[in-house]
N, C-alpha and C positions, 0 to 999 in steps of 0.2 A: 694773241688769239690763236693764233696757228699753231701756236707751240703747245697751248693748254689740251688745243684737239689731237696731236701727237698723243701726246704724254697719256692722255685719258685710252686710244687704243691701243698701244702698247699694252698699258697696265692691264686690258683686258683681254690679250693674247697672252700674257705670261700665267695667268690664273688658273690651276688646275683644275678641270672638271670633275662631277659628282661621281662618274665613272674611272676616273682615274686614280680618284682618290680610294675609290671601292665601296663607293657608297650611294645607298639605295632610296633614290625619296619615296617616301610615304605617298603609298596608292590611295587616293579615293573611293570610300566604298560605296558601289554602285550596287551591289547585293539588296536585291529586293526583300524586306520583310514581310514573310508570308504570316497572318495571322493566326496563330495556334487555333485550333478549334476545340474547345470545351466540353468534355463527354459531359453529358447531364444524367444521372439516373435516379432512377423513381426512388421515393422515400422509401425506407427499408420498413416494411408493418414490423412494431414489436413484439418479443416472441409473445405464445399466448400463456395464459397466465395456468400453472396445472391444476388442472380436478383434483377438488378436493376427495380426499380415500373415501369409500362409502363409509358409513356407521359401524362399528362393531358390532357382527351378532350375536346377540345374547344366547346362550347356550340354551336348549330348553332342561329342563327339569330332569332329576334322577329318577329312575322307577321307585325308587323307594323300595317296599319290598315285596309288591306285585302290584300288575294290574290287569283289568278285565273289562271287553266291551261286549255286548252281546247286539250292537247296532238298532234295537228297537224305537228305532226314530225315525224323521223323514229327510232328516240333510246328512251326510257324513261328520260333520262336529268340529270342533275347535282341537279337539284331543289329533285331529290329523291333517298330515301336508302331504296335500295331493299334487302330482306333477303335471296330471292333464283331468279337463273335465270329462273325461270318461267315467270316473267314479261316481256313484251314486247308491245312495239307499234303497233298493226294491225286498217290499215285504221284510222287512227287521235283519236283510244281511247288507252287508259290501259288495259291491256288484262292479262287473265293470266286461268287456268288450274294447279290443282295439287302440288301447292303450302304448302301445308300440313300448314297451319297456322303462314307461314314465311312473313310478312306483306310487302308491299311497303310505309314507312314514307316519311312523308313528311316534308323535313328540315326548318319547319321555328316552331319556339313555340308559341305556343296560351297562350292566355289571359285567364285568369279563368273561362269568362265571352266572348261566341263566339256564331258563327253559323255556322256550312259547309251544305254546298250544294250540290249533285251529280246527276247525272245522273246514272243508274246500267241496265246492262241485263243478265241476266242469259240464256244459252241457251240449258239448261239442265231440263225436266221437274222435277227433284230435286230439282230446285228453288235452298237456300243458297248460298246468295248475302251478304257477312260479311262486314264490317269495325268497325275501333277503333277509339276511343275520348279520349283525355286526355293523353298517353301512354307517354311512355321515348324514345319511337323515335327510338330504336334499341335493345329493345328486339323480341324474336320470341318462338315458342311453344319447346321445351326442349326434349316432350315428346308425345306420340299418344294424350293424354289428354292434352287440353289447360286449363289448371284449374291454369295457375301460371300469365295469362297477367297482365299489367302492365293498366289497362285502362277499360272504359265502353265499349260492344262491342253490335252493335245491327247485328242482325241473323234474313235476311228477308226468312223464308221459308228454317229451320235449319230443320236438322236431316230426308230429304228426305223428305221436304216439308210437315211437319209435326207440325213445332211450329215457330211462327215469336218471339224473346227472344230480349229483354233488361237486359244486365249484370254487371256485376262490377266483375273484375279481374278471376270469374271462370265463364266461362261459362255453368257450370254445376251445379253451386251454388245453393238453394234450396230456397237461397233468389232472385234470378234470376226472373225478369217481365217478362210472355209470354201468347201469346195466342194459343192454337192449334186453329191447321190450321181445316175447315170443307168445303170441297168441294161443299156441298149442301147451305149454308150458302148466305143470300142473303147482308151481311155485310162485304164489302170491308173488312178491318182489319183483318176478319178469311178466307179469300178467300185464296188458294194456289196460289205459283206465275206461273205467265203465262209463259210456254218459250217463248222467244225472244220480250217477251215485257220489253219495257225500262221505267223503272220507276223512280220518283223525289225524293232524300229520302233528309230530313232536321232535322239533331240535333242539338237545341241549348243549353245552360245553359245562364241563365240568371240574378240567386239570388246566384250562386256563389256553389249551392249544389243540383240542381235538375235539371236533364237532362230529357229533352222531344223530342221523337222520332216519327216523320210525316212521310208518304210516299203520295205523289201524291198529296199535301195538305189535308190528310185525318191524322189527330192522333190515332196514334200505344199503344206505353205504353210514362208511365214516370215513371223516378227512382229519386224518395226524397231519397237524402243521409247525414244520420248524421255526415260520416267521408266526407266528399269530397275529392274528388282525383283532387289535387292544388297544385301547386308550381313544387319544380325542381321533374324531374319524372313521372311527370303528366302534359308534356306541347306540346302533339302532335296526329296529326292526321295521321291515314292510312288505307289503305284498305287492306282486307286481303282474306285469301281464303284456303280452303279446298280439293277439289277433281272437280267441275264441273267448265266447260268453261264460266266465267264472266267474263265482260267489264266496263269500265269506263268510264266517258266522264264529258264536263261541268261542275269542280270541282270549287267553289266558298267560299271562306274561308273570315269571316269578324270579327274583333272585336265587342263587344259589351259593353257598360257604365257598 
């Protein structure tokens, strides 16, 4: 018995330890698990679905080979697209007040190559008696400034009877034709306009890039244009208006070769 108890610690004094040997027991992992926290976020809306394009517009009609309104009705008509309710028919003309540069078109497209004809009275001694040549038919001013038209505009007796102007697309352009107006002046052209006198105004283009502006049969300006304003955008006439009481009458629209 004695001997067995020897023998048993001996053999456990001779035994190399974990350290001696070089070797590492395996730690217990006391490392607490923290549990991950889970971002949650809100269901994403799917995108939205895009607007469909409007409709295509239907171009309105050709002039053909003239046309003429002499307004002897009681509503302005189907033959026009008016930009603001300021137009209306008084006594058999077009009439309109304070329009702020929202034109009345007229739905048929010109030819490159035309002539309109009007009758106009101002009855404002501010004179500016406006219409447009060439234009898309359904634009109108955006802004206090009309600087963005789509068209040549002639301004009889603009800016409080101050300058009669021939333009292209800004009215205020610096390439803009004008005459100041001179009261004293014994030439029709620089004379201010009369109130309540009605006058003849005629624009033609004829070489396809040079519009010539007449009143009363008397020539105003002309504008030579190296870009001409032609084709889709550039196929209509209207009359437009700013702040004082003008009328219209006797409109005469004709193709030209």
């Amino acid at each position: 018995m004695w001997l067995s108890v020897l023998l048993s610690t001996l053999g456990a004094a001779c035994l190399p330890t974990d350290a001696e040997l070089g070797r590492t027991r395996p730690q217990r992992e006391t490392t607490t698990k923290v549990a991950s926290s889970v971002k949650t976020t809100a269901t994403a809306k799917p995108p939205a679905s895009p607007k469909p394009p409007p409709p295509p517009v239907a171009p309105d009609p050709p002039l053909g080979t003239e046309f003429s309104d002499d307004f002897e009705r009681t509503t302005v008509g189907p033959q026009w697209r008016v930009m603001s309710g300021r137009w209306h028919i008084d006594a058999g003309k077009l009439c309109v007040s304070g329009a702020r540069n929202k034109p009345a078109w007229l739905k048929r497209r010109l030819p490159t190559n035309a002539v309109v004809e009007f009758d106009a009275t101002s009855a404002s001694p501010d004179g500016d008696i406006k219409a447009e040549f060439w234009g898309d038919g359904r634009s109108s001013a955006t802004s206090v400034s009309y600087n963005n038209a789509t068209s040549y505009l002639t301004i009889w007796g603009g800016w409080k009877n101050r300058y009669h102007v021939l333009a292209r697309i800004d009215e205020h352009a610096k390439t803009r034709r004008e005459l100041m107006v001179d009261a004293t002046s014994s030439d029709f052209n620089r004379k201010p306009v009369e109130p309540n006198r009605t006058y003849r105004f005629r624009v033609e283009r004829r070489d396809g890039k040079t519009v010539q502006w007449s009143v009363d049969g008397q020539p105003i300006l002309t504008y030579p244009d190296a870009e001409p304003l032609v084709g889709t955008g550039h196929e209509h006439f209207g009359f437009n208006n700013w702040e004082v009481p003008v009328c219209f009458d006797n409109l005469s629209v004709k193709a030209l070769p």
